[in-house]
MARMARVO-922071 format. One record per atom (N, C-alpha, C): residue number from 1; residue in three letters; atom name; z, y, x. Coordinates in Angstrom, 3 decimals. Layout:
% MARMARVO-922071
<rec NUM,'ALA','CA',<Z,Y,X>>
...
This chain:
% MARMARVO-922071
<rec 1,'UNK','N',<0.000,-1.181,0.843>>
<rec 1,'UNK','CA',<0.000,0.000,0.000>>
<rec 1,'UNK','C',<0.000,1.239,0.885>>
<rec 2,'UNK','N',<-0.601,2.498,0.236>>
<rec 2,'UNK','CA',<-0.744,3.324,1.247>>
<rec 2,'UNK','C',<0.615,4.111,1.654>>
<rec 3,'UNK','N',<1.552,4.150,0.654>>
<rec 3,'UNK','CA',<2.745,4.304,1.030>>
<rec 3,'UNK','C',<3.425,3.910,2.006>>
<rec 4,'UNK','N',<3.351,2.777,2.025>>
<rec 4,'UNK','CA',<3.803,2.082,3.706>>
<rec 4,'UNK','C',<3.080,2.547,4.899>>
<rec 5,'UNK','N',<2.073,2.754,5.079>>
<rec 5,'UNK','CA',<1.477,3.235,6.027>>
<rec 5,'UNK','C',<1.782,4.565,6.086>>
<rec 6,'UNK','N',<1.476,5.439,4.882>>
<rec 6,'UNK','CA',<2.200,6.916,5.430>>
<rec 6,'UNK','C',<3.949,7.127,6.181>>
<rec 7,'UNK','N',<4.584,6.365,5.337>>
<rec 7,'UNK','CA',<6.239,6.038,5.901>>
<rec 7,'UNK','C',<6.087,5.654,6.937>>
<rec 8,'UNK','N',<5.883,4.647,7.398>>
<rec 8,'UNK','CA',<5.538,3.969,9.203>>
<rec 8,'UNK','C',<5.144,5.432,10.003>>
<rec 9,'UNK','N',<4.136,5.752,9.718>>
<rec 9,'UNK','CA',<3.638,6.939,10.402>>
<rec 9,'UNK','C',<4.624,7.815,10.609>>
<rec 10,'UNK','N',<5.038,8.377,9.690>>
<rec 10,'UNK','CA',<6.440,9.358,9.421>>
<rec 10,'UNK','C',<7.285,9.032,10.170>>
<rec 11,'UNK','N',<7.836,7.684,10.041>>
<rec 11,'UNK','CA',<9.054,6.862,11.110>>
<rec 11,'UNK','C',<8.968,7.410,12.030>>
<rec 12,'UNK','N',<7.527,7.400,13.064>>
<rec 12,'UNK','CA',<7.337,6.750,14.519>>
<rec 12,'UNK','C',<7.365,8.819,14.956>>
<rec 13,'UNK','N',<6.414,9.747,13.791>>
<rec 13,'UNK','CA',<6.875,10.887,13.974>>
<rec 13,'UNK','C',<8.232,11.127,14.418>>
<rec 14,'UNK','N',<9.078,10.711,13.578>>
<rec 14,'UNK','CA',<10.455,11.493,13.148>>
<rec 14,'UNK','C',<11.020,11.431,14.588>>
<rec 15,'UNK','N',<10.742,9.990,15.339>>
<rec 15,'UNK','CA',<11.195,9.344,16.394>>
<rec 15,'UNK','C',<10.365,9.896,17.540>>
<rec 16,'UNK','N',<9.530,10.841,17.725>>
<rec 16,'UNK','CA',<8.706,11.883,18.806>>
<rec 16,'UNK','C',<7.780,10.640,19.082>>
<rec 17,'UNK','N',<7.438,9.198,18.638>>
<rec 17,'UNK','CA',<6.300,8.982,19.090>>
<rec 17,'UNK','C',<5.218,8.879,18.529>>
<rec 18,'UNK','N',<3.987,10.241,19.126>>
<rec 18,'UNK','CA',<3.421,10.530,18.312>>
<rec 18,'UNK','C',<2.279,9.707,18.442>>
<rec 19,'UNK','N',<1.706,9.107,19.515>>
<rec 19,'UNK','CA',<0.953,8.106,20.168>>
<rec 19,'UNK','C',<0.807,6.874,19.308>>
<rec 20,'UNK','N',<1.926,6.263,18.963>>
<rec 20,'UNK','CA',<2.619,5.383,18.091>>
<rec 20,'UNK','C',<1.999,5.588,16.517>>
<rec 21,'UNK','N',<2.326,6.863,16.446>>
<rec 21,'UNK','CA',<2.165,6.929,14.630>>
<rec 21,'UNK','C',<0.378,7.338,14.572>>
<rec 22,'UNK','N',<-0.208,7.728,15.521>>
<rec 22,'UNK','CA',<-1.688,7.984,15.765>>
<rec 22,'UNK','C',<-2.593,6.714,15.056>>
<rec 23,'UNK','N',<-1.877,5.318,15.973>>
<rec 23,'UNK','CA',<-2.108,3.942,15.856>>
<rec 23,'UNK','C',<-1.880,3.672,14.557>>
<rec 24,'UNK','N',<-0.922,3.956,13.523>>
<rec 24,'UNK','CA',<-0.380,3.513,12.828>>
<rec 24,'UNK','C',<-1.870,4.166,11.874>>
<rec 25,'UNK','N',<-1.823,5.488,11.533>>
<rec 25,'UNK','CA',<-2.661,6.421,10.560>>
<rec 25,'UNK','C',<-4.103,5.447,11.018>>
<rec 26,'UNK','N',<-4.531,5.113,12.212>>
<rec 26,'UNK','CA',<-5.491,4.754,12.241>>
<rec 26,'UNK','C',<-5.899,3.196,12.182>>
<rec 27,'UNK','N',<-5.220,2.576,12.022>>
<rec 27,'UNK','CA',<-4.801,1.068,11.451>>
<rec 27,'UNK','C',<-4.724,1.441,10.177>>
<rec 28,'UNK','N',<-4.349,2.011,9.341>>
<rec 28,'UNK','CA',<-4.631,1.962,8.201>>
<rec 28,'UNK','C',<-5.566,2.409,7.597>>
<rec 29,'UNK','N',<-6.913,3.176,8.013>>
<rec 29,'UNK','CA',<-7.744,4.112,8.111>>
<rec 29,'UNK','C',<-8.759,2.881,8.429>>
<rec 30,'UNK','N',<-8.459,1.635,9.090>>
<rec 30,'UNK','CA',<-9.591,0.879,8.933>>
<rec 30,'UNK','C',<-9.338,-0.224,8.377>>
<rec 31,'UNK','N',<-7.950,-0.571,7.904>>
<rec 31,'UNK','CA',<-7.764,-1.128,6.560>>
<rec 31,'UNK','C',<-8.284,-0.745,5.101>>
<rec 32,'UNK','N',<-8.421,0.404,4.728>>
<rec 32,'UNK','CA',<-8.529,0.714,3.844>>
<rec 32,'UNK','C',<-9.751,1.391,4.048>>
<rec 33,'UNK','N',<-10.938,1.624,5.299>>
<rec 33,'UNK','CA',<-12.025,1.196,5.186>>
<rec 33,'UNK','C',<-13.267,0.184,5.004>>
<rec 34,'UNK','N',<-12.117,-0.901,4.932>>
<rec 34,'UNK','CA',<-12.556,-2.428,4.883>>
<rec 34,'UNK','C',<-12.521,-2.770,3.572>>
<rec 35,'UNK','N',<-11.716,-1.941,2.619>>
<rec 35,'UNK','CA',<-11.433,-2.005,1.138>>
<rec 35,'UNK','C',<-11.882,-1.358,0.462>>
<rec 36,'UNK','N',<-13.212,-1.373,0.197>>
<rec 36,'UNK','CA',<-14.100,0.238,-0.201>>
<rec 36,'UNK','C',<-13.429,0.482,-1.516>>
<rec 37,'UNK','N',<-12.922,-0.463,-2.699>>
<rec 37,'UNK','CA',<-11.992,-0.199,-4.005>>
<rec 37,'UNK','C',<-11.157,0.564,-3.545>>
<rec 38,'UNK','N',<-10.769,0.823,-2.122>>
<rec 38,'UNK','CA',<-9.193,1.519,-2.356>>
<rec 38,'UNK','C',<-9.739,3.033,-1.693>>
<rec 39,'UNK','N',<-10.193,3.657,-1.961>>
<rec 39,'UNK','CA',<-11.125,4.974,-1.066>>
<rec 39,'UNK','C',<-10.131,6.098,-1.506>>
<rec 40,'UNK','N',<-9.413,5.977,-2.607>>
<rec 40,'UNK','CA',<-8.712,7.000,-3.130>>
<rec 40,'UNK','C',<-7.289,6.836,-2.648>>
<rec 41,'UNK','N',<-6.750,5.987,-1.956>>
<rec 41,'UNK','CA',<-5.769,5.598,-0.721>>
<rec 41,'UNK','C',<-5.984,6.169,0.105>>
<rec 42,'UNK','N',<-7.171,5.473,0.630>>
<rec 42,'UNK','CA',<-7.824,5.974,1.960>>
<rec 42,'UNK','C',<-7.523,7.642,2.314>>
<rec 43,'UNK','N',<-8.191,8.650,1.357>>
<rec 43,'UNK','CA',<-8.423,9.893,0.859>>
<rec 43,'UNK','C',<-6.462,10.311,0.839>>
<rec 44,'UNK','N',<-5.905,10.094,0.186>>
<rec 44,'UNK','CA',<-4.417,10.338,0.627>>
<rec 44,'UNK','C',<-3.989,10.236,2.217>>
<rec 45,'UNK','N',<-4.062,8.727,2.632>>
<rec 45,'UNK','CA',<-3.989,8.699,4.243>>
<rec 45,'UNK','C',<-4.903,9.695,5.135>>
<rec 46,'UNK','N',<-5.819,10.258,5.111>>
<rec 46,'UNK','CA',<-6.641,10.770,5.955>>
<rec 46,'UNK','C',<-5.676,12.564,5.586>>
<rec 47,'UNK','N',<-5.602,12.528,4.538>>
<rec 47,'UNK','CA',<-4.406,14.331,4.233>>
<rec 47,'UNK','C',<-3.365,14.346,4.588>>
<rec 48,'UNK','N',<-2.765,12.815,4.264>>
<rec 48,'UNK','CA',<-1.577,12.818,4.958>>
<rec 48,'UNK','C',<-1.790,13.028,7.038>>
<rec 49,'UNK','N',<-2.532,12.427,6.876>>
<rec 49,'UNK','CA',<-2.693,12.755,8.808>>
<rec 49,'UNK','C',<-2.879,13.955,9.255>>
<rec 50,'UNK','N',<-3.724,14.454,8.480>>
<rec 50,'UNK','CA',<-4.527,15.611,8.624>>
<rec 50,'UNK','C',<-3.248,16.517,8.963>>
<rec 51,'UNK','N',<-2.523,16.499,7.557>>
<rec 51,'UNK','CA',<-1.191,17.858,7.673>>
<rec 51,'UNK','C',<-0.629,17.471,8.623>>
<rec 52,'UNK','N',<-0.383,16.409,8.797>>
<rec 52,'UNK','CA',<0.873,15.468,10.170>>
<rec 52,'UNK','C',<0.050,16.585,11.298>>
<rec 53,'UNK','N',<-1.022,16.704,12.050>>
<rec 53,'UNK','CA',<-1.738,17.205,12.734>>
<rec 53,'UNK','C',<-1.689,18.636,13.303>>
<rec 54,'UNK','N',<-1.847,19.043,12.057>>
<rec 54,'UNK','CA',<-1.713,20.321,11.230>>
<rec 54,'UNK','C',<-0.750,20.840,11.723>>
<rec 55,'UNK','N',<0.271,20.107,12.031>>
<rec 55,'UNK','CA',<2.046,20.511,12.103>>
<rec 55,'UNK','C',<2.179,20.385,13.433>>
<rec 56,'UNK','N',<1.788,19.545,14.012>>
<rec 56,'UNK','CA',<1.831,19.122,15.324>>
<rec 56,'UNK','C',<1.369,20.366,16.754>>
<rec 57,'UNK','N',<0.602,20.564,15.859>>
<rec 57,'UNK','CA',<-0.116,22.102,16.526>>
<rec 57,'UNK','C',<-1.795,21.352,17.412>>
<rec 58,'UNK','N',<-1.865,19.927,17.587>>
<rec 58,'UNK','CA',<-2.798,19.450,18.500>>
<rec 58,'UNK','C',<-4.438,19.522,17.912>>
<rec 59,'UNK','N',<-4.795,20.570,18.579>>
<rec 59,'UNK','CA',<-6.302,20.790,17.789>>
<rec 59,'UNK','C',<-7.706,19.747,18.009>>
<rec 60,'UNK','N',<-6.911,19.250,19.112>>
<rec 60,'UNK','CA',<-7.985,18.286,19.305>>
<rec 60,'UNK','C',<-7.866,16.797,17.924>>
<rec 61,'UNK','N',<-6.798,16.654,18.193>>
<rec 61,'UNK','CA',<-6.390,15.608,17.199>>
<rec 61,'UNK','C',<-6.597,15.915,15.565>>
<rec 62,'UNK','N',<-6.434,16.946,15.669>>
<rec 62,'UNK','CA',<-6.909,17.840,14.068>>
<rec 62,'UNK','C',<-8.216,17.500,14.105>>
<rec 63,'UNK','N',<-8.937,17.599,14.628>>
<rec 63,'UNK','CA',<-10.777,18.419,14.682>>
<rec 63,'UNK','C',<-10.789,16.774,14.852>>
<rec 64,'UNK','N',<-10.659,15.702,15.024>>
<rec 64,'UNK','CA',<-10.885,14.395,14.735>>
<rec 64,'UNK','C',<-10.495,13.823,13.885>>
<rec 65,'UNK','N',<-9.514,14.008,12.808>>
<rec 65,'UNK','CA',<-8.669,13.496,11.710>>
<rec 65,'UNK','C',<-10.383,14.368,11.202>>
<rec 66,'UNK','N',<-10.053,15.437,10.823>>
<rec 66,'UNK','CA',<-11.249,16.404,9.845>>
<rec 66,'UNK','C',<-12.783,16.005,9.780>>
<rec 67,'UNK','N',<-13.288,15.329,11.166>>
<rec 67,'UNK','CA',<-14.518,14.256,11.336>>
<rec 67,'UNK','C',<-14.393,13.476,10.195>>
<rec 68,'UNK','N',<-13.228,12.824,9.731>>
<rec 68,'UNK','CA',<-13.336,11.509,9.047>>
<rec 68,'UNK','C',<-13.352,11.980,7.844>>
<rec 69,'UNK','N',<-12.645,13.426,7.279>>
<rec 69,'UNK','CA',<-12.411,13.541,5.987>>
<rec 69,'UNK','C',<-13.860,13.171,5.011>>
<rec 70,'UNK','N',<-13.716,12.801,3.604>>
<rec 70,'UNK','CA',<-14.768,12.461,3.143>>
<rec 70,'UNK','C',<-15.177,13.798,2.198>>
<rec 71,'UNK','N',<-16.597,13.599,1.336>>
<rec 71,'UNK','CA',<-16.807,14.533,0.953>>
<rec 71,'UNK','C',<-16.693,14.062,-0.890>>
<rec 72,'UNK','N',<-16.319,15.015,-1.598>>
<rec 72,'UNK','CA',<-15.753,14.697,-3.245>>
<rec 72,'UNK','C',<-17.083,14.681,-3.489>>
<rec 73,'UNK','N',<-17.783,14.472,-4.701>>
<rec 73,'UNK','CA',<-19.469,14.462,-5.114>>
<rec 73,'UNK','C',<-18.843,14.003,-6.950>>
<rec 74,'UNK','N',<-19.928,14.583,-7.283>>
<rec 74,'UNK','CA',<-19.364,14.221,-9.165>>
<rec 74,'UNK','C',<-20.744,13.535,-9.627>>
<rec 75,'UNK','N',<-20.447,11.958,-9.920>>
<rec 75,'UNK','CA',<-21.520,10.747,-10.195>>
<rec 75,'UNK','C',<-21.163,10.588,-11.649>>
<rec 76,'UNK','N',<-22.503,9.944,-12.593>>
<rec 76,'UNK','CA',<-22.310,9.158,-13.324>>
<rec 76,'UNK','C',<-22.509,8.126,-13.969>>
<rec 77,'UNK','N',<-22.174,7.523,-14.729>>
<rec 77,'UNK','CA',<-22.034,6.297,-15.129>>
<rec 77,'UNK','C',<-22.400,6.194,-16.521>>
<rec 78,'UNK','N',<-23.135,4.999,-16.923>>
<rec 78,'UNK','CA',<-23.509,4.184,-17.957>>
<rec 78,'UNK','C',<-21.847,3.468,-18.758>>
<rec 79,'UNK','N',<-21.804,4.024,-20.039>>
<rec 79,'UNK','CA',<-20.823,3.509,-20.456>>
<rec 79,'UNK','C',<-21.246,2.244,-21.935>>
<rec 80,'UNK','N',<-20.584,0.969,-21.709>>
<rec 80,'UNK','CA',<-21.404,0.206,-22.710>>
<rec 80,'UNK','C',<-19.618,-0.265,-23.080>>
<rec 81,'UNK','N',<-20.126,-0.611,-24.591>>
<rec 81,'UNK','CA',<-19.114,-1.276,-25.491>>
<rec 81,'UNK','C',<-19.634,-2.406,-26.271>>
<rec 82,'UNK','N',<-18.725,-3.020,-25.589>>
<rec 82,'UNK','CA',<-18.661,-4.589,-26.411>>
<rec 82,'UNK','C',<-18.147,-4.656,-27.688>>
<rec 83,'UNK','N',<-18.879,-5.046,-28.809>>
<rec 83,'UNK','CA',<-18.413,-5.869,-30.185>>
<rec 83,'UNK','C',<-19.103,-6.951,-30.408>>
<rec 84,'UNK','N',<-18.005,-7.724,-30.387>>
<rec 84,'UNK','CA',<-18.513,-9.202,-30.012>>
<rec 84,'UNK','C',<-19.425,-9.414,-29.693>>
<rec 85,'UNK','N',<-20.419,-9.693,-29.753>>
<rec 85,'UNK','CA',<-21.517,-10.397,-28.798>>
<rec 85,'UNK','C',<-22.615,-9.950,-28.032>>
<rec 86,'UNK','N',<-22.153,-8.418,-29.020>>
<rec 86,'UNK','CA',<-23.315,-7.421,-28.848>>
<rec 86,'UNK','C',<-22.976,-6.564,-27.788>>
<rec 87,'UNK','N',<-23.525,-5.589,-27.031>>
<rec 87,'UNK','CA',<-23.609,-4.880,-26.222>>
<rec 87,'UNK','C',<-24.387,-3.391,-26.276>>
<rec 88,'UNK','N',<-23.747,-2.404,-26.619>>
<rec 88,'UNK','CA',<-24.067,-0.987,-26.619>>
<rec 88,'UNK','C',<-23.830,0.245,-26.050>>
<rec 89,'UNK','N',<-24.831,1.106,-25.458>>
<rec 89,'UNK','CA',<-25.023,2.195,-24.912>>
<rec 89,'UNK','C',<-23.727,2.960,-25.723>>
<rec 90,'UNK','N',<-22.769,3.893,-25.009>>
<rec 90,'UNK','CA',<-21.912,4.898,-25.237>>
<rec 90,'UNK','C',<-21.979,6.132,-24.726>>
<rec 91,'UNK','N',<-23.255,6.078,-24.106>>
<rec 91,'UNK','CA',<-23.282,7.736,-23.509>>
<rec 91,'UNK','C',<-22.688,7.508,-22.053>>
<rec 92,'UNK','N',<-22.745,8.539,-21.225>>
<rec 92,'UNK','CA',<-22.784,8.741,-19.859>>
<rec 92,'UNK','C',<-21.296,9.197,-19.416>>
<rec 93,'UNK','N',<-20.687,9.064,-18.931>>
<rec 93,'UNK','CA',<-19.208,9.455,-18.225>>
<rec 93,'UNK','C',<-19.384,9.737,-16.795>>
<rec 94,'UNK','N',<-18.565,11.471,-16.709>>
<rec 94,'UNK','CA',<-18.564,12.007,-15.312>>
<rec 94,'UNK','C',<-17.472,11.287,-14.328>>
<rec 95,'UNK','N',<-17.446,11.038,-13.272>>
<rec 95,'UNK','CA',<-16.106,10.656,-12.300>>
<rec 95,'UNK','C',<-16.463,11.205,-10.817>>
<rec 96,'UNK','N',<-15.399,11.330,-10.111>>
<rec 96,'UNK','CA',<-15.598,11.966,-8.996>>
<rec 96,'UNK','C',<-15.577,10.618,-7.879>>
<rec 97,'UNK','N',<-16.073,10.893,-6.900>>
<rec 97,'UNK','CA',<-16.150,9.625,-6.190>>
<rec 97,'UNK','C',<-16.151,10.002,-4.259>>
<rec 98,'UNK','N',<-16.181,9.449,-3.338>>
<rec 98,'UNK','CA',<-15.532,9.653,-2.207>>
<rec 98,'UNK','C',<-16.847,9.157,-1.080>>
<rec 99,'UNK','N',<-17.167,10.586,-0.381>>
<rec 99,'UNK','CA',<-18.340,9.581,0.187>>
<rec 99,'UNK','C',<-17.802,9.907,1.879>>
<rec 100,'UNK','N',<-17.518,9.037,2.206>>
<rec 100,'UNK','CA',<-16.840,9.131,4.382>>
<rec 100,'UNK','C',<-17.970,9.270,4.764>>
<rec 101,'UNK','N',<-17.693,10.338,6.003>>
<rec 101,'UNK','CA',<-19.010,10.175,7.191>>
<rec 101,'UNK','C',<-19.361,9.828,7.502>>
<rec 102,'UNK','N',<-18.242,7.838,7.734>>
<rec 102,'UNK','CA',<-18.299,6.803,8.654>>
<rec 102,'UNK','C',<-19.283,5.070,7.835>>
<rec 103,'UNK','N',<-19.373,5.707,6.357>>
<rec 103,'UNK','CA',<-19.508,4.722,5.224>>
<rec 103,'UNK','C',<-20.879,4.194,5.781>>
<rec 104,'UNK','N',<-21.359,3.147,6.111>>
<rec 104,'UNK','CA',<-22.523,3.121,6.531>>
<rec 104,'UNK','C',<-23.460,2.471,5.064>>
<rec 105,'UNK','N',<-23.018,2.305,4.234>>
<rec 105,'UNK','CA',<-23.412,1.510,2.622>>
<rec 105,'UNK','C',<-24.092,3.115,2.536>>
<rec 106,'UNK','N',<-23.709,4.215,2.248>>
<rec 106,'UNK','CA',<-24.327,5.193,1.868>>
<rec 106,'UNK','C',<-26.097,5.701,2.537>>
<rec 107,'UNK','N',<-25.659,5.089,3.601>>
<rec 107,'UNK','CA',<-27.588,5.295,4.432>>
<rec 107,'UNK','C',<-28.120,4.087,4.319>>
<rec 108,'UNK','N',<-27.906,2.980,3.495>>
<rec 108,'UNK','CA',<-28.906,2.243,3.270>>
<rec 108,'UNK','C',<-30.081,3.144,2.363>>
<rec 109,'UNK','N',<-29.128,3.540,1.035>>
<rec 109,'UNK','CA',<-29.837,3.916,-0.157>>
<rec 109,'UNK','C',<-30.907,4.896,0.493>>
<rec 110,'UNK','N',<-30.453,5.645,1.537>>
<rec 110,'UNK','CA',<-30.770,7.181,2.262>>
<rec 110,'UNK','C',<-32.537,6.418,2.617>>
<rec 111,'UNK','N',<-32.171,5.018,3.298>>
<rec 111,'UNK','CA',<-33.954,4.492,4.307>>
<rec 111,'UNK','C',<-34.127,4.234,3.322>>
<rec 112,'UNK','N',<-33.910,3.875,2.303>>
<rec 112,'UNK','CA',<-35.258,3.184,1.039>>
<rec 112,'UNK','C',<-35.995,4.564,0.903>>
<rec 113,'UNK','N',<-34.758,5.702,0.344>>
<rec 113,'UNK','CA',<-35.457,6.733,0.102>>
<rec 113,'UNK','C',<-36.599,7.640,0.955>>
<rec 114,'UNK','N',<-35.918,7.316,2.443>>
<rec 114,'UNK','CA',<-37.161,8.066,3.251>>
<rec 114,'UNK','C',<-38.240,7.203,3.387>>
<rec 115,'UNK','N',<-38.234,5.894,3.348>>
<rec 115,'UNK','CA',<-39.322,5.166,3.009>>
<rec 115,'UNK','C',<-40.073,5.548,2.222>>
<rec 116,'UNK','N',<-39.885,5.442,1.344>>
<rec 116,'UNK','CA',<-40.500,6.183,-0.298>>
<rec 116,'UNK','C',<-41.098,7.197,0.263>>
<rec 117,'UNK','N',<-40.907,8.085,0.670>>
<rec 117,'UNK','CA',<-41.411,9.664,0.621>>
<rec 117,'UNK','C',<-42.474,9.391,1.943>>
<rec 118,'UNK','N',<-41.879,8.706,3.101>>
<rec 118,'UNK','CA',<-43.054,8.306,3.614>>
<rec 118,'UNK','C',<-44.311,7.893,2.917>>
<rec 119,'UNK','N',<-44.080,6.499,2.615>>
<rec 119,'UNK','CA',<-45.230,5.635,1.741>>
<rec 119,'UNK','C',<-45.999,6.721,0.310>>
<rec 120,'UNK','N',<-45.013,7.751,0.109>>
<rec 120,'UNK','CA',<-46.032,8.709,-0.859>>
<rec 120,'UNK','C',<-46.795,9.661,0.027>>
<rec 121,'UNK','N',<-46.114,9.873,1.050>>
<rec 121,'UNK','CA',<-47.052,10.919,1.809>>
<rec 121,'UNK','C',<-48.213,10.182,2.230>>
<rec 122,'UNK','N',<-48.127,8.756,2.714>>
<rec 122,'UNK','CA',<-49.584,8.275,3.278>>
<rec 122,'UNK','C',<-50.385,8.002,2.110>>
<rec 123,'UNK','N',<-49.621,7.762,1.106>>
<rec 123,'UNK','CA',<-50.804,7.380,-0.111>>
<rec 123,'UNK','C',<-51.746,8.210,-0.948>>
<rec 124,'UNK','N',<-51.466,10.057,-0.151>>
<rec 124,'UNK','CA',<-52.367,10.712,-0.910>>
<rec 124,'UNK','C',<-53.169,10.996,-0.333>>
<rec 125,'UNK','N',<-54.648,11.465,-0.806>>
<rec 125,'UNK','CA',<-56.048,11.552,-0.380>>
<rec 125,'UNK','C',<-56.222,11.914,0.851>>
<rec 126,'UNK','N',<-55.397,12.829,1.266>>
<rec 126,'UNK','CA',<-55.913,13.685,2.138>>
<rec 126,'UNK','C',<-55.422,13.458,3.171>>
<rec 127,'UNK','N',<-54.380,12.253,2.563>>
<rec 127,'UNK','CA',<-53.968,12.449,4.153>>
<rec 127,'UNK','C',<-54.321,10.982,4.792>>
<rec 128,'UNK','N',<-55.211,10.442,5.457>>
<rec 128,'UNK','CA',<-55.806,9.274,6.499>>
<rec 128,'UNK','C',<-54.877,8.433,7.364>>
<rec 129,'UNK','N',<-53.847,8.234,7.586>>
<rec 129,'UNK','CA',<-52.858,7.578,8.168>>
<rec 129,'UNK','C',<-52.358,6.193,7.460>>
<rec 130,'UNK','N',<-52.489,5.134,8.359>>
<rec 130,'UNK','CA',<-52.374,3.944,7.578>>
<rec 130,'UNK','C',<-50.531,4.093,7.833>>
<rec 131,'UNK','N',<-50.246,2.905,6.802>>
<rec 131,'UNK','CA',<-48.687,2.676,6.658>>
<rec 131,'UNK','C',<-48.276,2.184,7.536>>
């Protein structure tokens, strides 16, 4: 839970080792990058470090916590309702969702797409370049 990991961290603070609790924020930072369901954990641990940082006064260590922060984006979704057997459209629902710098699932979608725009650019008249 991400609670435990922020507390651990805190501990090893409270106790001046800051080296220690670095390990700790970042052990959990690739736990809970391994858990893409838990991103909104994740997103707590990375603020919680961040301020830890913040406080610390170490700018280097700041300006690397802030690399990782992710960016908020507002997606949506297909909402369907079940009555019994049947299956129906409910209209569209907004949610906010978490995209990391480090997510590498997010640049798959990215090469299909520059693919695409490639393969349309060679496919019009004018332009002579095989695929």
């Amino acid at each position: 839970h991400v609670k435990v990991w922020i507390s651990y961290a805190q501990f090893e603070q409270q106790h001046e080792n800051y080296e220690r609790m670095r390990e700790i924020f970042q052990d959990g930072d690739r736990h809970f990058k391994e858990n893409p369901e838990l991103k909104e954990e994740r997103v707590m641990l990375l603020e919680t470090w961040r301020d830890t940082e913040a406080k610390l006064g170490d700018k280097e260590q700041l300006e690397k916590v802030n690399l990782k922060m992710p960016k908020r984006v507002k997606k949506q979704r297909k909402i369907k309702i079940t009555e019994g057997e049947e299956e129906e459209d409910a209209g569209w629902e907004e949610y906010y969702d978490y995209v990391f710098p480090d997510d590498t699932s997010q640049f798959k979608n990215l090469k299909i797409l520059q693919k695409a725009h490639l393969w349309k650019k060679q496919m019009e008249p004018n332009n002579n370049t095989k695929p």
